[in-house]
C-alpha positions as CSV (number, residue, x, y, z in Angstrom):
1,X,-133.7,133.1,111.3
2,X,-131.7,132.2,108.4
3,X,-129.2,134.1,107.1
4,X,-129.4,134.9,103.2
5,X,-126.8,133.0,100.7
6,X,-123.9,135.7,100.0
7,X,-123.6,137.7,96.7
8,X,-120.5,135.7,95.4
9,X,-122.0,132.1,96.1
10,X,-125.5,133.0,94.6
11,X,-123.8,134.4,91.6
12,X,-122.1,130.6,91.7
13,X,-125.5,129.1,91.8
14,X,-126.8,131.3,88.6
15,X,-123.8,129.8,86.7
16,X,-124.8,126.3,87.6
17,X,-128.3,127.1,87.0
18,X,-127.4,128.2,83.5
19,X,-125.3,124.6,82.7
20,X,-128.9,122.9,84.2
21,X,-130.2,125.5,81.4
22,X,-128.0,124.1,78.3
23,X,-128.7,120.4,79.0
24,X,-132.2,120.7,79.5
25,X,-132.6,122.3,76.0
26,X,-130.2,120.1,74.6
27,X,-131.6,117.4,75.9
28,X,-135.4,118.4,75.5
29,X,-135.9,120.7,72.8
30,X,-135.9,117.5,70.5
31,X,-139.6,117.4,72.0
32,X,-140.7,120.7,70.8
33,X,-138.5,120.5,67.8
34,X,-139.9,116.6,66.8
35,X,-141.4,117.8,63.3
36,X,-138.3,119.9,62.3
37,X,-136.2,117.1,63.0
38,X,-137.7,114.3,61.1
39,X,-138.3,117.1,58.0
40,X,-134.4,117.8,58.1
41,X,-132.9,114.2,58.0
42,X,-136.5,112.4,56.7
43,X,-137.1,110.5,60.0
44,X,-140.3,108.6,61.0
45,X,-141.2,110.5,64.6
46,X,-140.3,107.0,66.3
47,X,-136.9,107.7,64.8
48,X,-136.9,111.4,66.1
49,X,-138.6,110.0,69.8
50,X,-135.7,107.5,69.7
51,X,-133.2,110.5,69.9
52,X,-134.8,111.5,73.4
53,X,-135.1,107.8,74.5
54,X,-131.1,107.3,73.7
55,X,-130.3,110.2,75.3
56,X,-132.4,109.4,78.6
57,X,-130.7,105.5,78.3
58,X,-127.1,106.7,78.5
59,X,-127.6,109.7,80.7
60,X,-128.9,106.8,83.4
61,X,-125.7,104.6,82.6
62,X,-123.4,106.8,82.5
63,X,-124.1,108.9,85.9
64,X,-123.4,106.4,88.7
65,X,-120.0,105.0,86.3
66,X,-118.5,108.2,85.9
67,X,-118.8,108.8,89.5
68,X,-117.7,105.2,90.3
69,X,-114.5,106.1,87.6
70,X,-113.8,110.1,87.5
71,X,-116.1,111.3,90.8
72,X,-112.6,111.6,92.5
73,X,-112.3,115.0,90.2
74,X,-113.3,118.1,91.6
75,X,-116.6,119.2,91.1
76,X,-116.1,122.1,88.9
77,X,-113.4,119.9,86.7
78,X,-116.9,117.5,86.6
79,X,-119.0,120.2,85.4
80,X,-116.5,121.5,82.8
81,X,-115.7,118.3,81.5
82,X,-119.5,117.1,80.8
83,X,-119.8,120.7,79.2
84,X,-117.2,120.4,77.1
85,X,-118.1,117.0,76.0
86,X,-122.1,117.9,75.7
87,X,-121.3,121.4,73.7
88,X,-119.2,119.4,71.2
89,X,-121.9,116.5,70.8
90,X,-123.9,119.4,70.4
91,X,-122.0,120.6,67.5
92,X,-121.7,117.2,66.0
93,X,-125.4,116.4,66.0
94,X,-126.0,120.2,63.8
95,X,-123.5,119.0,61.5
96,X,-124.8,115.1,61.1
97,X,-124.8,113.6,57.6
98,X,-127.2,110.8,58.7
99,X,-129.1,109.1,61.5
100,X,-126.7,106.8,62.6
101,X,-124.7,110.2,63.2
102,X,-127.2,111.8,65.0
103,X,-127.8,108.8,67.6
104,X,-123.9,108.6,68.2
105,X,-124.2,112.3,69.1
106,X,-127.1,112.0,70.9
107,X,-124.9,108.9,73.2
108,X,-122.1,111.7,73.6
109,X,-124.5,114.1,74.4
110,X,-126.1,111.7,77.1
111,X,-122.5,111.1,78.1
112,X,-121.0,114.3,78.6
113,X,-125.0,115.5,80.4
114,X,-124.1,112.6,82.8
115,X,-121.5,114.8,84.7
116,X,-123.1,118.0,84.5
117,X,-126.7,117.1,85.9
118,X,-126.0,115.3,89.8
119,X,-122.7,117.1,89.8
120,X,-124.1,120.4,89.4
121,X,-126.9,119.6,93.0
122,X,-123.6,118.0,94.6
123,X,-121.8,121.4,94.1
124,X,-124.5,123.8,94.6
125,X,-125.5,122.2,97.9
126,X,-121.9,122.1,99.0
127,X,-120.9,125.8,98.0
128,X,-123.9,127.0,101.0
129,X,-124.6,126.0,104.8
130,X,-127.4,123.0,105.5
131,X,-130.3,125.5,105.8
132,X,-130.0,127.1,103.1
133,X,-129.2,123.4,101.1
134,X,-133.2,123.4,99.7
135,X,-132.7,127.4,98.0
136,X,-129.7,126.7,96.7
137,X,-130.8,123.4,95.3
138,X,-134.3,125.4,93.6
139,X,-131.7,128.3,92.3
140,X,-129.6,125.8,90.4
141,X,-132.9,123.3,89.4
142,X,-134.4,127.4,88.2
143,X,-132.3,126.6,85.2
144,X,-134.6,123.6,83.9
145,X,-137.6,126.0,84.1
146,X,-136.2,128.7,82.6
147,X,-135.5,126.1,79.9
148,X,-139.3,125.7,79.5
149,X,-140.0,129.4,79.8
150,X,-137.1,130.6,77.1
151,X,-135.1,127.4,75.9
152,X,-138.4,125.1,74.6
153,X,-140.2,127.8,72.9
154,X,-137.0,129.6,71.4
155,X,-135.8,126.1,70.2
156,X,-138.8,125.5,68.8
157,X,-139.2,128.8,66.9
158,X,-135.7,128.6,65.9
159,X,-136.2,124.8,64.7
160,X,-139.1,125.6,62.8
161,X,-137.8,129.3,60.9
162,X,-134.2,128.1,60.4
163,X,-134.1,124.0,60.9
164,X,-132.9,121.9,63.5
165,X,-128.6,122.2,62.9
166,X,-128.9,125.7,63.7
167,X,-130.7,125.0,66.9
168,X,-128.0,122.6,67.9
169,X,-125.2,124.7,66.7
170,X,-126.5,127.6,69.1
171,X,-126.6,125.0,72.2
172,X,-123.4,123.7,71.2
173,X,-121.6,127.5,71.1
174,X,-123.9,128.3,74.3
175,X,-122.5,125.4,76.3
176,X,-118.8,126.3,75.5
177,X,-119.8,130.1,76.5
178,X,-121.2,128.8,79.8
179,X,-118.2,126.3,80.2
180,X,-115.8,129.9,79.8
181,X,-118.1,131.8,82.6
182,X,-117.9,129.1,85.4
183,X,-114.5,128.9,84.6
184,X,-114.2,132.0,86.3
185,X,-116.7,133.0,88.3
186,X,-117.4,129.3,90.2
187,X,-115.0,128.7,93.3
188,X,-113.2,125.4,92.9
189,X,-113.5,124.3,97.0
190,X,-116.0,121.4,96.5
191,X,-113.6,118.1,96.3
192,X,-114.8,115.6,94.7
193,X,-115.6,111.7,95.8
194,X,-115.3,108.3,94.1
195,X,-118.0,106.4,94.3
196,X,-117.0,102.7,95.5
197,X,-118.9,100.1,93.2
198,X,-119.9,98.5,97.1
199,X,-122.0,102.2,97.5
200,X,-123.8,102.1,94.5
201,X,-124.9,98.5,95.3
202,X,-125.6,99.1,98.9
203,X,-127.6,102.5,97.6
204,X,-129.7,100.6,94.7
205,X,-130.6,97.8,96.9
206,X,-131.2,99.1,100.0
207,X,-135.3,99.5,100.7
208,X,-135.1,103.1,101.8
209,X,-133.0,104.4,99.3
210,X,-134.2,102.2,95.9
211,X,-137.6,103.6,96.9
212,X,-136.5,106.8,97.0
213,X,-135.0,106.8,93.4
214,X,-138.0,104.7,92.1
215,X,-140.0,108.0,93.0
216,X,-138.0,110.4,90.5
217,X,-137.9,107.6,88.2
218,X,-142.1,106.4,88.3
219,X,-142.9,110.6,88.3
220,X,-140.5,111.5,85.2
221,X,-142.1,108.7,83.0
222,X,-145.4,109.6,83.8
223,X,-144.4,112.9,82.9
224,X,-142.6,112.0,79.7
225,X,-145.5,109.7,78.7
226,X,-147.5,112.7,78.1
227,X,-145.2,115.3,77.0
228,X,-142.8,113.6,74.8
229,X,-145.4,113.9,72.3
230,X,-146.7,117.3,73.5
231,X,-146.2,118.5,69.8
232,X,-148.0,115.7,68.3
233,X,-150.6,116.1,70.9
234,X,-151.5,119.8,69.7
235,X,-151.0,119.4,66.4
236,X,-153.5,116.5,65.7
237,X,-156.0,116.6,69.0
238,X,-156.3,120.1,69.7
239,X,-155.5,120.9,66.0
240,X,-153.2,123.8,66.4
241,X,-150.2,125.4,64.5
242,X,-147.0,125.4,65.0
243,X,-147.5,128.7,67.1
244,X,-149.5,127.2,69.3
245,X,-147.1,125.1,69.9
246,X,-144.5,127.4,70.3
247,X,-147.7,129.0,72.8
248,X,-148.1,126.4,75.2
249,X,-144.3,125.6,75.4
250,X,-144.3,129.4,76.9
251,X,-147.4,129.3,78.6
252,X,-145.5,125.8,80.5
253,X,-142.1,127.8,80.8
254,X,-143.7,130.8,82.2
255,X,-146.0,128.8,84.6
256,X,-142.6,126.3,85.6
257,X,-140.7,130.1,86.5
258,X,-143.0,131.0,89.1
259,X,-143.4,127.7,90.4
260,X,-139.5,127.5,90.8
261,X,-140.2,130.6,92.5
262,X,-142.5,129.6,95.1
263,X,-140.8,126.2,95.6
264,X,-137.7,128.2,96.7
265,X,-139.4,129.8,99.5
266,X,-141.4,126.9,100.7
267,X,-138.0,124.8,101.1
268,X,-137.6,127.0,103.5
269,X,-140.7,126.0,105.8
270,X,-142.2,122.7,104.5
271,X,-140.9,119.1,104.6
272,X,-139.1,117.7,101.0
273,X,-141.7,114.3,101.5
274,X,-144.8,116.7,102.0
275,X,-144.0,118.6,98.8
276,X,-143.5,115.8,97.1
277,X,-146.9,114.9,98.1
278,X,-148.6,117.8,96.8
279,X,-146.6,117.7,93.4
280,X,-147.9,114.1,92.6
281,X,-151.3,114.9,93.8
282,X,-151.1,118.3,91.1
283,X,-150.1,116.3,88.5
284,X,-152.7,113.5,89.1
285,X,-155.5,116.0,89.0
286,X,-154.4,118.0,86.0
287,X,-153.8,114.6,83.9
288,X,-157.6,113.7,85.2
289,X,-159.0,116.9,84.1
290,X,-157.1,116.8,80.4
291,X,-158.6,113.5,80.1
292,X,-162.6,114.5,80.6
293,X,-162.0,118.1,79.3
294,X,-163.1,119.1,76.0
295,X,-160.0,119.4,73.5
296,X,-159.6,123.0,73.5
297,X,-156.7,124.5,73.2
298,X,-157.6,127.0,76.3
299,X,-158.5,124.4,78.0
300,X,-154.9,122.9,77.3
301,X,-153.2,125.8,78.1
302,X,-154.8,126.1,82.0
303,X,-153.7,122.3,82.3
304,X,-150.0,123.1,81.4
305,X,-150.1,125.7,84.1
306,X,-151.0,123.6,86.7
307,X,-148.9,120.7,85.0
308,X,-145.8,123.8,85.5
309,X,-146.7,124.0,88.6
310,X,-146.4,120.8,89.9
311,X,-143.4,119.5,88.1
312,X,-141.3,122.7,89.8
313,X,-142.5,121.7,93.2
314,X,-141.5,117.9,92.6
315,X,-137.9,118.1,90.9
316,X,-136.2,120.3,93.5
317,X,-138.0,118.5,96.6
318,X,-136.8,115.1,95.5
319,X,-133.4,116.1,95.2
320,X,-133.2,117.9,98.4
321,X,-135.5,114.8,100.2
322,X,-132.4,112.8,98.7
323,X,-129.5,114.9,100.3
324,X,-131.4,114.9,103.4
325,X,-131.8,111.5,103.2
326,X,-128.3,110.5,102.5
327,X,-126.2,113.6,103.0
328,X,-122.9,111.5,103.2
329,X,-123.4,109.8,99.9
330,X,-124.7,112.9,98.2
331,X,-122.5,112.6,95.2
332,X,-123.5,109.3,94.4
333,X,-126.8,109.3,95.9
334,X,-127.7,112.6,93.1
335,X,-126.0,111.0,90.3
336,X,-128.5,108.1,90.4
337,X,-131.5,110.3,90.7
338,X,-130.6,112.1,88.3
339,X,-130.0,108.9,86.4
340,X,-133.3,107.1,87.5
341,X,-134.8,110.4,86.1
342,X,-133.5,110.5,82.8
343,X,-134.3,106.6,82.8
344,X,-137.6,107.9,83.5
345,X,-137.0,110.4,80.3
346,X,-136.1,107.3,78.0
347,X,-138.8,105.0,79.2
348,X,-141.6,107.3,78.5
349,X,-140.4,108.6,75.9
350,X,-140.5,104.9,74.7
351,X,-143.8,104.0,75.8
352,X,-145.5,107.3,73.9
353,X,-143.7,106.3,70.9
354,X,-145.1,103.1,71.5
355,X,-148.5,103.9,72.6
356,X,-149.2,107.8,71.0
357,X,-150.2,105.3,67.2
358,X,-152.4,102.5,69.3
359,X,-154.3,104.5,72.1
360,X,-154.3,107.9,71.0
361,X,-154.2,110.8,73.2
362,X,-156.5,110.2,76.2
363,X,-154.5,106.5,76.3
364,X,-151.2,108.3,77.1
365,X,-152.8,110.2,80.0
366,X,-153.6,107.0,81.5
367,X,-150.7,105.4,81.4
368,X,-148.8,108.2,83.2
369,X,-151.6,108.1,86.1
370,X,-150.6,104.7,86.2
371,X,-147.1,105.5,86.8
372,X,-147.9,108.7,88.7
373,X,-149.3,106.3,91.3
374,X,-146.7,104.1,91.2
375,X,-144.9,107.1,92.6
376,X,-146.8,107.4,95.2
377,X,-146.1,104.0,96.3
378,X,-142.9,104.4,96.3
379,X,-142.9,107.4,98.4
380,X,-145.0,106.1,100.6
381,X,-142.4,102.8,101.5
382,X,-139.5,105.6,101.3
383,X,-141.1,107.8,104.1
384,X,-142.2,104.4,106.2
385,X,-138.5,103.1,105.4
386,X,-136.3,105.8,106.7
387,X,-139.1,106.5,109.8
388,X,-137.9,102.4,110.3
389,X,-134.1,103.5,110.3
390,X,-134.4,106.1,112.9
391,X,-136.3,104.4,115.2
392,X,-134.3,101.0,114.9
393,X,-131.2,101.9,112.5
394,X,-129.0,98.6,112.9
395,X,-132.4,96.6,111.4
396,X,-131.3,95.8,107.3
């Protein structure tokens, strides 16, 4: 039987879930907020799509180097550091007098998010015992759907009734508040761990582990080739308003809760590769059925429960599949998923920008099938990889 995670250490793991909560509106909410941002500094969307991409670019350069420079911090120093540094980016982007501006902040935003996402798994999994690694891992990942369920529709809303500086001045004072609250309330017992430049090699080229990461990365652009231009999308093909999209950013959020929700117990009794599985598979069919679907915004709105679903069964899984996987090298090991991720972020975030003007709509939902099974693949030579280790683990 397991026993439950104690009062003081959960209350931990609702303070890390709230800094997951922070960078994933500060990092996302450029999505729902496209339109508001392009009105406010008279930006082509390809400019305004170029703000996620940079983002997702430095985010996956600046993980794995910060652990290979400052990883020997503790991990709460870590997570207060990339807070402090996102919230003031965050504050500098609301107060930009021009693009350039507001791609520097977007760099120190990606910058100062590169501590706070794979430090914040790498501390959460440590503050709990092994079994109860997957929850505690769900609790703190809760934070990027509650993101979708309050932080993408309220950013938005607030984007749209009171422009896009107020919405970054509010993630920039939330971050600092958050910064204040782990302050006190997280224990500082998790050391940290420099990551040798020899480990990151030995991680990004050996079979079992690339594969692993190429997984995260193949699933978040095929992901982000679709809902990068989610606004876009409603606005012209489904011809909604801006409530609608403010709608379906609630309906997702809402759908992504109680899929967080469920995924949290099922760590409990199913295998992270098995989940993994059914997340892909969820996501395959749902992109199948928006593409043969009539375009009705009902219609829409059942796919981006479904698309909720799925997402919140596959983030959590791969992170815990990747601690299980490599529980010695965890640091490391989550700081490049979480950069191959926001790689994933960036790159289809590109190729929508790219391919939203050429192909259209149905177009985008092909090309993240494509990548979806690309994921697949890679699972598939993960799982068959590390059955290879155990069996035989001298053989390179």
């Amino acid at each position: 039987m397991h026993s439950p995670i104690s009062a003081p250490d959960r209350l931990a793991l609702r303070l890390l879930s709230l800094a997951y909560f922070v960078q994933a509106v500060g990092a996302l909410s450029v999505v729902g907020s496209l339109e508001a941002i392009s009105a406010a500094w008279a930006l082509s969307s390809a400019q305004s799509a170029l703000l996620i991409t940079v983002f997702g670019i430095t985010f996956a350069l600046a993980a794995p180097l910060l652990q290979m420079t400052l990883g020997h911090l503790r991990r709460r120093a870590q997570v207060l550091l990339g807070l402090s540094i996102f919230s003031a980016a965050a504050l500098l982007f609301a107060a930009a007098p021009d693009y350039q501006t507001l791609l520097a902040s977007r760099v120190l935003m990606g910058l100062g998010a590169g501590f706070i996402g794979p430090v914040l798994g790498a501390l959460g999994s440590n503050l709990v015992t092994r079994e109860q690694q997957g929850s505690a891992i769900a609790i703190v990942l809760l934070g990027l759907s509650v993101a979708g369920l309050a932080g993408m529709p309220i950013s938005a809303w607030i984007a749209h009734e009171f422009g896009a500086r107020s919405l970054f001045f509010g993630i920039g004072a939330s971050g600092l508040l958050i910064a204040a609250m782990i302050f006190i309330w997280v224990p500082d017992r998790v050391a940290g761990q420099r990551a040798a430049p020899a480990d990151v090699l030995a991680l990004l080229t050996g079979a079992t582990s690339l594969s692993a990461f190429l997984v995260v990365f193949f699933v978040t652009t095929g992901v982000f080739t679709t809902y990068a231009f989610l606004a876009p999308i409603i606005g012209n093909d489904f011809h909604g308003s801006a409530g609608d999209i403010t709608l379906a950013l609630t309906v997702l959020g809402v759908a992504g809760v109680l899929g967080n929700l469920l995924v949290t117990r099922l760590a409990l009794r199913v295998s992270a590769e098995r989940l993994l599985l059914i997340g892909i598979g969820l996501l395959a069919l749902d992109l199948l059925g928006l593409a043969v679907m009539p375009r009705q915004l009902g219609g829409l709105l059942l796919a981006l429960v479904i698309w909720a679903l799925a997402t919140d069964i596959v983030w959590p899984s791969q992170q815990r599949r990747i601690v299980e996987l490599m529980p010695e090298q965890r640091g490391i090991a989550l700081a490049l998923t979480a950069s191959f991720m926001f790689a994933g972020i960036g790159t289809g975030s590109a190729v929508a920008g790219w391919l939203y003007p050429v192909v259209g709509y149905t177009g985008l939902l092909l090309a993240s099938l494509l990548f979806l099974l690309l994921a697949f693949v890679s699972l598939r030579v993960s799982e068959w990889r590390a059955r290879v280790q155990v069996v035989a683990p001298g053989l390179s």
